[in-house]
N, C-alpha and C positions, 0 to 999 in steps of 0.2 A: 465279721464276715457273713455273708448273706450265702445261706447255702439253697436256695429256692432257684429253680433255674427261671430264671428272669434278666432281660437286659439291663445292666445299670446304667444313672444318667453319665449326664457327661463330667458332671461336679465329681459325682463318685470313684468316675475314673480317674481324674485329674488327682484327687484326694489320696488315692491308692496308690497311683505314681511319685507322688512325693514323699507317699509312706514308704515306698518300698521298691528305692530306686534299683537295687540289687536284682528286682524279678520283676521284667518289665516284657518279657514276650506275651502273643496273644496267648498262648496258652497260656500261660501264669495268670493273666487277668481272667480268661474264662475258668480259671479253674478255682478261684479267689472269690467268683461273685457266682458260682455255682452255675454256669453256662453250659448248658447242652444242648445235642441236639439239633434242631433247627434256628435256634436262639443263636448260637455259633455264627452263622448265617449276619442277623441283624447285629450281632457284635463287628463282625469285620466289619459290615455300611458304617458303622458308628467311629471305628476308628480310622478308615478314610475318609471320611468326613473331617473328623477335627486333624487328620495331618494336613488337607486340603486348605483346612484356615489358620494352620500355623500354631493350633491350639498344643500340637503333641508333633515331634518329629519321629522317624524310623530310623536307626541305626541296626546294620547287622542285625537283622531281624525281630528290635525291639523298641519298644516306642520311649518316648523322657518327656518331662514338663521343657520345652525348651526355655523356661524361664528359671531352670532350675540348674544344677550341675552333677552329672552322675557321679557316683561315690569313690570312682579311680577314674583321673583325664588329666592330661597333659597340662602342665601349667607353665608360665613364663615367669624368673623370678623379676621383683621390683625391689631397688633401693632400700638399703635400711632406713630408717627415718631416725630422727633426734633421740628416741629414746632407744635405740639398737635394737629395732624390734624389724623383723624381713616382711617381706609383703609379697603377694603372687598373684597371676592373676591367670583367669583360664586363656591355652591359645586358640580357642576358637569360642566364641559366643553368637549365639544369632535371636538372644530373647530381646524382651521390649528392656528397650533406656540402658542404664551402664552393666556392666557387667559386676557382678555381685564380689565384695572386697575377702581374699584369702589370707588369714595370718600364717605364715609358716611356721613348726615347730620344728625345730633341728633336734634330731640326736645327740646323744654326746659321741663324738668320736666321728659322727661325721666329718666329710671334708666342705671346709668352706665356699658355699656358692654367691658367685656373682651374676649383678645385674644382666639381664639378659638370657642366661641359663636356662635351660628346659628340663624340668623331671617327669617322671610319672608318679603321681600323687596318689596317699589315700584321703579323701573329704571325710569329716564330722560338721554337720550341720550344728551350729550355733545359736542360743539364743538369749536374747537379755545383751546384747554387747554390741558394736558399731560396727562389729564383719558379720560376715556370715557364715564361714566355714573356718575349719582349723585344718591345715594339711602338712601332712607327712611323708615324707620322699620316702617311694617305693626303690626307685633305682634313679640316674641320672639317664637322661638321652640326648647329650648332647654339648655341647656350648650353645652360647647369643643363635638363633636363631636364625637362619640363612634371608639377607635382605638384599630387595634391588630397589633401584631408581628408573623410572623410566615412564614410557608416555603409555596412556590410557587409552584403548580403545576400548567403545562401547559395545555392548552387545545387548541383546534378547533376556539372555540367563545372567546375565551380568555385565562380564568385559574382560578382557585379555591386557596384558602389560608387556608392551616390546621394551625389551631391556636396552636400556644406552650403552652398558660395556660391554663394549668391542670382544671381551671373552667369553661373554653368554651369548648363546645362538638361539635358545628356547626360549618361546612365551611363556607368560603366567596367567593362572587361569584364575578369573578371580569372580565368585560367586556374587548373585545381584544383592545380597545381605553385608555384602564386605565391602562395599565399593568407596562407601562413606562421600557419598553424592559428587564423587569426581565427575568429571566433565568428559568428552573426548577430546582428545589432542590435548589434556594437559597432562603434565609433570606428575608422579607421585612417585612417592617410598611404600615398598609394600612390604609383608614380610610373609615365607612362607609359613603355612600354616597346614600342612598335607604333602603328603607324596602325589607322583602322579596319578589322578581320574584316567576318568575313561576317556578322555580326549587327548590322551599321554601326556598329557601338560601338567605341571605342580601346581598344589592349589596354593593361596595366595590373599591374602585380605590388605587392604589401603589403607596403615597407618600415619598419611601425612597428604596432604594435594599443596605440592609444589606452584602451582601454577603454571605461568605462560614458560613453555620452554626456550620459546624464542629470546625472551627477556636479557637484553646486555648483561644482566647483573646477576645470572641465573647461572652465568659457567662455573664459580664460585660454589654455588650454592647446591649443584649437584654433585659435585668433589666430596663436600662435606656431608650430605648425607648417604652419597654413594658408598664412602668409606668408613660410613660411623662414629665421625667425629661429634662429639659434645658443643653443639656451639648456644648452649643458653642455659646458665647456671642457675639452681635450685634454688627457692625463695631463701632456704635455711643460706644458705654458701653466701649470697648477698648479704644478707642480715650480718654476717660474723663479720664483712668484710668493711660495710659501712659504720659497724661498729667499732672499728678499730680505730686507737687515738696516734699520734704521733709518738716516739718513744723518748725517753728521757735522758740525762747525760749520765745520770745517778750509775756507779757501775760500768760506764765506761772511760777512755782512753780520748781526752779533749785533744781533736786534731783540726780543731776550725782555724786556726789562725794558720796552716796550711794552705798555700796556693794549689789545690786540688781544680783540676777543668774536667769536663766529660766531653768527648770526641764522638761524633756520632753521625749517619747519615742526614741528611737536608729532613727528609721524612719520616726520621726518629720517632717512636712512639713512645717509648719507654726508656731511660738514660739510669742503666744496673750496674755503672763500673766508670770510677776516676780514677785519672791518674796524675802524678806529679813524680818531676825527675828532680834529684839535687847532685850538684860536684861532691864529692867525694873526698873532706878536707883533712884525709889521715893522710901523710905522707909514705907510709907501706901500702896504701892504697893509691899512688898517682893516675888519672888521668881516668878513675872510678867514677862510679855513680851511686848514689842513693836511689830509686826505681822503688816509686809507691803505688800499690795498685789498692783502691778501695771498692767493694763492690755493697750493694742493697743487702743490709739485716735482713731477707725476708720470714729468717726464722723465727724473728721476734713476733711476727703475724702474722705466720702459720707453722702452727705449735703439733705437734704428733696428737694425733685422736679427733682432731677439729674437723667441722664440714668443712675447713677449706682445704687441711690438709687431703682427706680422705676424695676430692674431686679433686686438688689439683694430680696425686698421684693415678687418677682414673685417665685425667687425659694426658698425662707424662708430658707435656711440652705446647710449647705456644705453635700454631700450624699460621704460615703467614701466603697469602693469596694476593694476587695483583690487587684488590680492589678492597680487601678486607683480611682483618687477624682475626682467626680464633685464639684468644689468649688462654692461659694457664691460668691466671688467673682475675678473677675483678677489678676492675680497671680505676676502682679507689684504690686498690694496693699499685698496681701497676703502671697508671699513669701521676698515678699521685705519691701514695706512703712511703713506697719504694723506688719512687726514681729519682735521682739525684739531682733535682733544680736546682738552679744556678740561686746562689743570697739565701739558701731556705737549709736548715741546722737538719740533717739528717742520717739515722743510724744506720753505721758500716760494721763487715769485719774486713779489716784491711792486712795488707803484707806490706812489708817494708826489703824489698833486696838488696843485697850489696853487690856490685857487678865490678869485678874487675877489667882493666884498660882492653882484652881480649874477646870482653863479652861474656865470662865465663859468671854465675852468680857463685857466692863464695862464703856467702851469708843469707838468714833470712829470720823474721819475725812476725809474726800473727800476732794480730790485737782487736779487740772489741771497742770502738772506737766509735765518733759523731765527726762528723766533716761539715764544711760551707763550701760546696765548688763557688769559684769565684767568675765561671763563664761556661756557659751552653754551646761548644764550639760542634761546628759539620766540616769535615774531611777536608773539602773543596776548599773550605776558607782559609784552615789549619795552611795547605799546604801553598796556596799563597800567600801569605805571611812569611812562612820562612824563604817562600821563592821572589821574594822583596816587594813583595804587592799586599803591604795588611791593608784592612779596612778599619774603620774607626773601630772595633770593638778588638784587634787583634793587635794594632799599633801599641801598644805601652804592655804587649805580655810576649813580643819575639825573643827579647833577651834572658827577662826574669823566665819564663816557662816555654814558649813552644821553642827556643833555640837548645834548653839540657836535652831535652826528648827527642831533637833529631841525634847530637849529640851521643847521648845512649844509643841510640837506635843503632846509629856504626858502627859502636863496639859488640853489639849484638850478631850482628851477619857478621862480623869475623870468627863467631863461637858457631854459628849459624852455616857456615860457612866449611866448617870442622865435621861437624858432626851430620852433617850433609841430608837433611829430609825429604822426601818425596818431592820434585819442582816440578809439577806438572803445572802445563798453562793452557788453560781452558777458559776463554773467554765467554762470561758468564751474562746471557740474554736478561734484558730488562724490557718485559712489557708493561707498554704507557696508554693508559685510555682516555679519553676524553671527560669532555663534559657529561657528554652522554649515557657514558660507559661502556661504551664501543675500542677498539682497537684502535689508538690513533700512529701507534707508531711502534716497530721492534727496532733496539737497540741492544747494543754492547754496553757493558757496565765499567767506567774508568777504572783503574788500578792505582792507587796512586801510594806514593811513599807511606801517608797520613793513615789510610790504610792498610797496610803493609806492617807500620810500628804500632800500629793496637793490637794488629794481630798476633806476632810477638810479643809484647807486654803480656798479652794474655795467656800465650805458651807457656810463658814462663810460670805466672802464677799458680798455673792449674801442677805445672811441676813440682812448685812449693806443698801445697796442699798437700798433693799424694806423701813427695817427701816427710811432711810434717806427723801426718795422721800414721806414719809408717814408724817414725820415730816413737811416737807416743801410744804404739802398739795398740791402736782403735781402729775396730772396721771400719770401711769404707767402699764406695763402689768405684771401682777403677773404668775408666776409658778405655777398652782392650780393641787393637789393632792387629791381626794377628798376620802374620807372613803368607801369601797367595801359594796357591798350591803347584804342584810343579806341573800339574797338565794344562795351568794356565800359563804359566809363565812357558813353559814350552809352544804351545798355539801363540804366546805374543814374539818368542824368537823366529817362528816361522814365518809371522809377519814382517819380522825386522828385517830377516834374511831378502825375501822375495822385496822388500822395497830397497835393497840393498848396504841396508845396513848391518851391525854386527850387536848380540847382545853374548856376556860372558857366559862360558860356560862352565860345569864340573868344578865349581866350586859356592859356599854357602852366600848365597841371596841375599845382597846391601841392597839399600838405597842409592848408594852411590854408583853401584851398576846400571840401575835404571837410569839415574840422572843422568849417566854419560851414552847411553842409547838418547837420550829428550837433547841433547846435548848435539850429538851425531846428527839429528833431522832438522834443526832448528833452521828455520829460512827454508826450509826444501818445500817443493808442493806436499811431502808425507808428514809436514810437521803433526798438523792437525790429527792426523790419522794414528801416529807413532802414540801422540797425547790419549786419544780416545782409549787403544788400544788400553795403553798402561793402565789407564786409570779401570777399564774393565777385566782385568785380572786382578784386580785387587780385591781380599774379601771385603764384606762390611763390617765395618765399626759395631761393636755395642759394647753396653755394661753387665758387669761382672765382678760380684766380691774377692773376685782371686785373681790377682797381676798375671797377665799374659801378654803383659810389654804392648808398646803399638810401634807397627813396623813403620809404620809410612812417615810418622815424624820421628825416626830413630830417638826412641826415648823406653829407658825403662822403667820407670813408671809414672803414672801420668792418670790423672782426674779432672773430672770440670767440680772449677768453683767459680767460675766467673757470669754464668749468668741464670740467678736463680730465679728470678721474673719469671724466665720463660723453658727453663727446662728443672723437672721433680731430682735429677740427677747431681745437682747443682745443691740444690736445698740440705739432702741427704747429708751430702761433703762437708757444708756449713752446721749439722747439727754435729754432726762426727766432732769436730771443730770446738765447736760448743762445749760438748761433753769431754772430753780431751783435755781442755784449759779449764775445765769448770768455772765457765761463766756464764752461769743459768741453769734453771730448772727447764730450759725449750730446747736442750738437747739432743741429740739422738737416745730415742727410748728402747727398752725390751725388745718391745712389739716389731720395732725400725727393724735390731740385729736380728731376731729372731724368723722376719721376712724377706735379709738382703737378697737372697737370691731371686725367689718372686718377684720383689721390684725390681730388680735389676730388668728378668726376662718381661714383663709388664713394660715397662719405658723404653725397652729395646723396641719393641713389638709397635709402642705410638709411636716413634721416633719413624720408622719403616714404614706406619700407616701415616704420617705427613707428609711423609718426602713422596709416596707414589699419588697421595689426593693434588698436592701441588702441582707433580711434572703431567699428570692430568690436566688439568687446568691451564697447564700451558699450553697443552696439546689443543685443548677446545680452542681457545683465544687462538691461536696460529690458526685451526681452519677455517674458521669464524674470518678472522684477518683476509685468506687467500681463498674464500668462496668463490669471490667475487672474481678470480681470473682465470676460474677451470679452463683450460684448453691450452694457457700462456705455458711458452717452454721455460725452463730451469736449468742450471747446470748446479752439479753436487758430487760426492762422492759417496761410494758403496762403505757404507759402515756396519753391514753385517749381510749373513745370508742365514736360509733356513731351506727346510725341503721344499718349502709352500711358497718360498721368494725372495728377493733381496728386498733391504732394508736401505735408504738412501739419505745424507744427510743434506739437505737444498743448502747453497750456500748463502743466500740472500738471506732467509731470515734462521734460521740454524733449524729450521723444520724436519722432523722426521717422517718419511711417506714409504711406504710398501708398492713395490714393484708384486703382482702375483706371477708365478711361474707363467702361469698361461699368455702371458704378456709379454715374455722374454723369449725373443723371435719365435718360429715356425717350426725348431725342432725341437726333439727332448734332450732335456738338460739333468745331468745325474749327479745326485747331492753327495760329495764328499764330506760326511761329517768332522773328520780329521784335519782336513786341510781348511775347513771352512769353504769350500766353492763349490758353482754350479759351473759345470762342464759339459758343451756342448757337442752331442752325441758324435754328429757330422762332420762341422766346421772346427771341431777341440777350442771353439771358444772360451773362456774364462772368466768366471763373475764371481770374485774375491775382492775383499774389503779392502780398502783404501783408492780403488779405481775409478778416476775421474767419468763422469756421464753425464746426459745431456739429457731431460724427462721433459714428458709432457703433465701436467696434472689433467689428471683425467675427473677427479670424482674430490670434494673437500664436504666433509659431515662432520657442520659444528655440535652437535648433540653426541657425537660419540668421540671428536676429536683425530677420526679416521681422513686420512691422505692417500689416494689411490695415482700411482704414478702410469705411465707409460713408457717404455725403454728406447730411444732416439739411436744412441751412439754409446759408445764404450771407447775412450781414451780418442776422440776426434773421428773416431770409426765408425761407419753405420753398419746396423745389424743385417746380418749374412740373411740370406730373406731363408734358405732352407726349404724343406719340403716335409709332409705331414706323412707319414708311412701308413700306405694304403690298406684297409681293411682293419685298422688300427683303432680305437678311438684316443681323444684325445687325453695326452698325460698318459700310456700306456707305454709299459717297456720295450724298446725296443729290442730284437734279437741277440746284436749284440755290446757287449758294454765293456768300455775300455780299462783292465785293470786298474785298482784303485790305486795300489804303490804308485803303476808308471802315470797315470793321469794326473799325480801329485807331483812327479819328478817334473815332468813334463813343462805344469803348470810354473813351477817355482822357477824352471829353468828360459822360459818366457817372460815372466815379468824382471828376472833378473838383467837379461838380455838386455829390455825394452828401458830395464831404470840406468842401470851403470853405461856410464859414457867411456868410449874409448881416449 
């Protein structure tokens, strides 16, 4: 230390900050290099200076090598790599070139972090080794670090990011060091990295440039990073996958000389499950079936502890998009090892059921087995062939195989039939794009028998499974459906009622009560709406080590084993399986039972992050599709309300568009949360779901997948024009407001009126 009161250079200061990142104010370094006096003076010029050229930055009052890292900062963790060792990296850097590599040291007894995670660290500076720091969690702040998608606007100091989801209202503010030479007007993911500045905006750094947002093939593509999906697997995950050889018969159960076929759409990616039906030639069994369902070994090639297991459980399931899949897994395993081509020897675990004349199974067997499907069949084809129209490849298997399978299939909907499951019919949209990859058309998706009896086959087996693994007293993750709560099911009888139908009451909640409310609407203009309705009182599906029945297909217990290509849930069920029968060492391990519940809540969690990046994505392609005819009218129905507006579903293409209050005539309309409606202050108008209307599109934004409607008419009726209450502004309560009980009676007893016929 220099105790002479003398300026030091600028090495010395740089030298001193790296010594002694801990005491980094101006005082500290005048008091370190012996600065007094008037010297104090030419030390401040010297340290505006070098923050001027970026040589030293200012934090809370103290200066750092910005090419360095202070010895407590926030870090993001990174992947473990092959050798189980965790990685971090700082969340904010602004030195020259990459940011300098963090090994993390865990405690013992800490809790395990993943990818994503944010701590506050303490740094050890490293040397002689390939990182440069060693860090130690002071505390956790956080999960995965808050991210958006959205378009770049440039600026001065940097540039700002308008977010494309529709539920962020705020810019991000993103400094000219973080921009990572984005453009204006294109696409990025950024991720925040700060609380609000001084411009109340969160700060924010550009870890990806998307590109053109306009790009066809771009609506896809911001789903997927919108929501965090994995869509490009680590060099290690590839390497395992293309390492992997065909598996051998050695150890199992030869069922190639079986007439096994795979049933699949036209644009099958992947074929995870055969099936073959046989008569049933025991005489205590008349008019039986034999019902084989074989589904992809995937467990044989992806074994617990492997990079592929440890990312296909990261992203818990295949997410599938108009134009593109992100798979679960590598698509040697998935379009190859593990899908069932047609003449090609490949490893199953299969079930074999006995199904008595009723439908009822009565029997069942699991085995580790090799199969030869003898045909690549699609739905379309399947079901004409039995409807007397085969084509060459289906003419000589009507009798032998696709005629047992419808066969079966009718003694199934008599058990089916019995035990009465959820029948909602919700006609499910198919969008088709071009060449181009544009929108060329919205369509309904067939129904057909063909599929109808896979999907059955597959109920069933997923019921063997559970059964099985229950028997043989080994965990397992069950499929848990749980029964809707009664303040939904109560809001869907109020529905039922005002459209004039009736749902039971004061007594415990079947399936077969609902079915006969879907039963009661069918053919009526409220089919659709009765369907909606039910299906949105219903809770959601997940998985769960512990049986909590699923209501919606009246079954007590019940697991997926049927498609482990594309769901981590599947797989699980198949080691369970494994380990159960002991046949192999790639069974459900320790580590498996000792996590069930984490994975469970983990693949519940992607399961919930596919299905809203997909019904996104549809959303975009629909206003993409109807940009082009802002101002053209529509007819639809009200499928929901809120304070802020009704919800409307266009019938043409099954689009969803928002009505804002401000738009729904001339007066004010008072939200009954109870009833569901907006009622009209003046006129006791009524805007409740299921009510036919007549919109204008006013506004379609393919980049947020937003639809801005206009309100024509209500049930053939034009809107009451109204009056705005003077001295008022707009949306402001009016004086007085019609109690809520009678504005509910009121309302039910109108639409009652207006449904039932005398």
């Amino acid at each position: 230390m220099n105790n002479a009161s003398q300026t030091p250079s600028r090495q010395q200061i740089l030298d001193w900050l790296n010594d002694n990142p801990g005491h980094s104010a101006k005082r500290d370094i005048a008091r370190a290099f012996g600065v007094k006096g008037p010297a104090k003076i030419e030390l401040k010029r010297i340290l505006r200076e070098m923050q001027a050229e970026g040589l030293i930055e200012k934090r809370a009052r103290k200066f750092h090598d910005p090419n360095s890292l202070p010895p407590v900062t926030v870090l993001r963790m990174l992947r473990e790599d092959a050798s189980g060792d965790q990685w971090a990296e700082p969340a904010e850097w602004e030195g020259e070139g990459a940011a300098p590599s963090v090994l993390f040291i865990p405690k013992k007894g800490e809790p395990a972090l993943a990818e994503g995670d944010r701590i506050l660290g303490r740094l050890t500076p490293v040397e002689d080794e390939s990182y440069a720091y060693q860090a130690r969690m002071i505390r956790k702040i956080g999960e995965a670090a808050h991210r958006v998608v959205g378009i770049f606007r440039k600026s001065a100091e940097g540039g700002r990011i308008m977010p494309i989801d529709k539920g962020i209202s705020n810019e991000w503010q993103v400094p000219a060091a973080a921009t990572l030479d984005a453009k204006d007007g294109e696409l990025v993911e950024a991720e925040q990295t700060g609380p609000r500045g001084r411009m109340g905006l969160p700060k924010a750094r550009v870890i990806e440039v998307l590109g053109d947002p306009s790009a066809p093939r771009a609506v896809s593509l911001i789903a997927i990073h919108q929501h965090g999906i994995p869509d490009d697997f680590p060099d290690a995950v590839v390497a395992e996958a293309d390492a992997a050889r065909p598996a051998k018969l050695e150890g199992r159960e030869d069922l190639t000389d079986l007439n096994f076929v795979t049933i699949d759409p036209a644009d099958a990616r992947d074929r995870d499950d055969a099936v073959l039906v046989l008569p049933d030639d025991d005489p205590k069994n008349a008019g039986g079936h034999h019902l084989w369902v074989a589904i992809a070994d995937v467990a044989h090639y992806v074994t617990p502890g492997s990079e592929l297991d440890r990312e296909a459980r990261k992203r818990g399931n295949s997410s599938y998009f108009p134009d593109r899949v992100v798979p679960m897994l590598p698509d040697s395993l998935s379009g190859d090892l593990c899908s069932l081509h047609e003449n090609v020897d490949r490893a199953v675990l299969a079930v074999k059921m006995t199904i008595d004349a009723q439908g009822r199974k009565i029997a069942h067997r699991f085995t580790r087995g090799m199969i030869r499907s003898i045909a690549s069949l699609e739905y379309g084809q399947v079901q004409d062939a039995q409807d007397g129209n085969p084509d060459e490849k289906t003419e000589d298997l009507v009798e032998p195989v696709i005629a047992p399978i419808y066969a079966c299939y009718q003694s199934l909907l008599k058990a089916r039939a019995q035990r009465q499951p959820l029948e909602l019919d919700l006609p499910e949209r198919q969008i088709v794009l071009g060449d181009d990859g544009k929108v060329a058309s919205i369509r309904f998706k067939q129904r057909l028998d063909a599929h109808k009896l896979i999907e059955e086959f597959m109920v069933l087996a997923n019921v063997a499974a559970a059964e099985e693994l229950e028997r043989l007293k080994r965990p397992l993750l069950y499929r848990v459906h749980e029964e809707p709560s009664l303040d939904k099911i109560e809001a869907l009888r109020e529905v039922a009622q005002a459209s004039g139908f009736t749902l039971a009451k004061g007594q415990v909640l079947k399936t077969a009560h609902l079915n006969n409310l879907l039963a009661q609407s069918e053919g009526s203009e409220f089919d659709e709406l009765l369907n909606i309705t039910t299906l949105r009182s219903m809770t959601q599906a997940y998985y769960h080590p512990q049986n909590y029945g699923h209501f919606g297909l009246a079954l007590r217990s019940y697991a997926h084993f049927t498609s482990p290509i594309r769901r981590y849930s599947d797989l699980i069920v198949h080691r369970a399986l494994i380990a159960g029968h002991r046949w192999g060492k790639d069974g459900l391990s320790e580590w498996d039972i000792e996590n069930l519940e984490d994975t469970a809540k983990q693949i519940s969690d992607t399961e919930r992050r596919s299905m809203v990046a997909e019904r996104d994505t549809t959303d975009r392609y629909l206003a993409a599709y109807l940009s082009d005819r802002v101002g053209s009218e529509f007819t639809g129905r009200i499928a929901g309300v809120q304070k802020f507006g009704a919800f409307v579903k266009l019938d043409e293409t099954g689009a969803d568009g928002l009505i804002p209050i401000r738009e729904i005539g001339r007066e004010f309309f008072h939200y009954d949360r109870e009833a569901q409606e907006l009622v009209g202050a003046e006129s006791g108008l009524t805007i409740a779901p299921g009510l036919r209307v007549t919109v204008r599109l006013a506004e379609a934004v393919p980049v947020t997948g937003g639809l801005v409607l206009e309100l024509l008419d209500v049930d053939g009726k034009a809107m009451p024009k109204g009056r705005r209450h003077k001295g008022k502004r707009p949306g402001t309560r009016p004086p007085r407001k019609p109690a809520r009980g009678a504005a509910k009676k009121k309302a039910i007893a109108r639409k009652v009126k207006r449904t039932r016929k005398p």
